[in-house]
C-alpha positions, -999 to +999 in steps of 0.1 A: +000+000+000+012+037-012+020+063+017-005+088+015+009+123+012-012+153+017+012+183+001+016+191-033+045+176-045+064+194-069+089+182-097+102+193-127+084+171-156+057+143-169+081+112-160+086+124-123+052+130-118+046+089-132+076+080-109+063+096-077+028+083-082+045+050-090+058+056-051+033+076-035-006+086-036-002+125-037-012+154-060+021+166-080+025+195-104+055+202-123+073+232-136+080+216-166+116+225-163+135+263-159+103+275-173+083+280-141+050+302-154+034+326-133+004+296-126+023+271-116+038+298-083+003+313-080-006+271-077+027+264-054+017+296-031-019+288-026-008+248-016+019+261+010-007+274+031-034+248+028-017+213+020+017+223+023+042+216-006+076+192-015+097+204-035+114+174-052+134+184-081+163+162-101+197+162-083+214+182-108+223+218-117+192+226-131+168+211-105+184+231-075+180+264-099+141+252-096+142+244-058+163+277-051+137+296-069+104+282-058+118+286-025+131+322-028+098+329-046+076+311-017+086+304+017+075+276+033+077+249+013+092+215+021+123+199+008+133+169+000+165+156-020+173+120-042+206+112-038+224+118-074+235+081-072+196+069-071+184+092-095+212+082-123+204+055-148+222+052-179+238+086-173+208+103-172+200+121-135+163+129-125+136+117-100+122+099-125+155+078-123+145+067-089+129+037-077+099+045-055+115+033-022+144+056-032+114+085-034+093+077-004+124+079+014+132+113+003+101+122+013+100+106+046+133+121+051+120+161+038+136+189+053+120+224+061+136+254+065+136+265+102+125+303+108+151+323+128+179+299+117+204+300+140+241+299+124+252+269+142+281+264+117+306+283+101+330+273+071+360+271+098+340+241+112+326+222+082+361+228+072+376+214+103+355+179+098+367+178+062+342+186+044+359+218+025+385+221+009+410+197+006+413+160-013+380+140-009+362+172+010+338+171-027+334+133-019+329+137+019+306+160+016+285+146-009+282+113+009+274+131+041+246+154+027+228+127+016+230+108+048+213+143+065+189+145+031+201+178+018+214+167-014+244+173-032+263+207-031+290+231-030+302+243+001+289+271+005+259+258-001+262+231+021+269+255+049+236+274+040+217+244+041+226+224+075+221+256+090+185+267+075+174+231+079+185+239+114+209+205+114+226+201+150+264+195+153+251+163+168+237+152+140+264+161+119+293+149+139+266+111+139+263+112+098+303+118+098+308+091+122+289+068+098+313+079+069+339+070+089+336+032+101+322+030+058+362+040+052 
């Protein structure tokens, strides 16, 4: 039996929305790519404050171009990230890539920006742990944003996400413990 999900669920094209109702019950929409219209936020800002909304867009360039600007657009909504390693098939990367346990768990794992996001971290200590700069600091911190469900980025943009998803130092210092006894 499918999970049923109440919020919009938001993804970039026709074969995500297939692949999500493959994993889940749950009204999607999509932006059908870069070219977000004017209906499709005025749709995305009337669901935030009724049903809530998911953004879950591909784990490439484009699809965190879409999630930065839905969510600069409309606060609020949910986020949830595929790791770029269960999204890829054949070389092609995108949610519908994904099997549907690899989508429910993104979705069971979504991530919403806390209000008043305290700055917990700082680049000296993501820096510290390895996770910038350096050899294997890309690879590190791939691996470990996708253990926390924040996706894969750059570090500056990983620095901005643990701290507006209000991740603790606990569990950062628990996801690159598990990296760890992987090595």
């Amino acid at each position: 039996m499918k999970n049923n999900i109440k919020e919009l669920i938001v993804v970039e094209g026709k074969d995500d929305i297939s692949a999500v109702k493959n994993a889940v019950e749950a009204q999607v929409i999509q932006t059908s790519g870069l070219g977000l219209e004017e209906k499709t936020f005025n749709i995305i800002e009337k669901a935030v404050n009724t049903t809530g909304v998911i953004i879950l867009t591909d784990p490439d360039y484009a699809g965190e171009k879409i999630r930065r600007m839905i969510n600069e657009r409309v606060p609020g909504c949910k986020n949830a990230f595929i790791p770029k390693k269960e999204g890829t098939k054949n070389g092609n990367v995108g949610v519908e890539n994904a099997s549907p346990q690899a989508i429910r768990e993104a979705i069971d794992n979504v991530k919403v920006t806390a209000t008043a996001a305290k700055a917990e971290h700082t680049m000296e200590s993501i820096m510290h742990l390895g996770l910038l700069f350096g050899e294997g600091s890309k690879e590190r911190r791939q691996i470990v944003g996708d253990r926390l469900g924040i996706g894969p980025v750059n570090g500056k943009q990983f620095l901005n996400r643990i701290n507006s998803f209000g991740i603790s130092l606990r569990e950062l210092e628990d996801a690159m413990e598990d990296l760890k006894k992987e090595s």
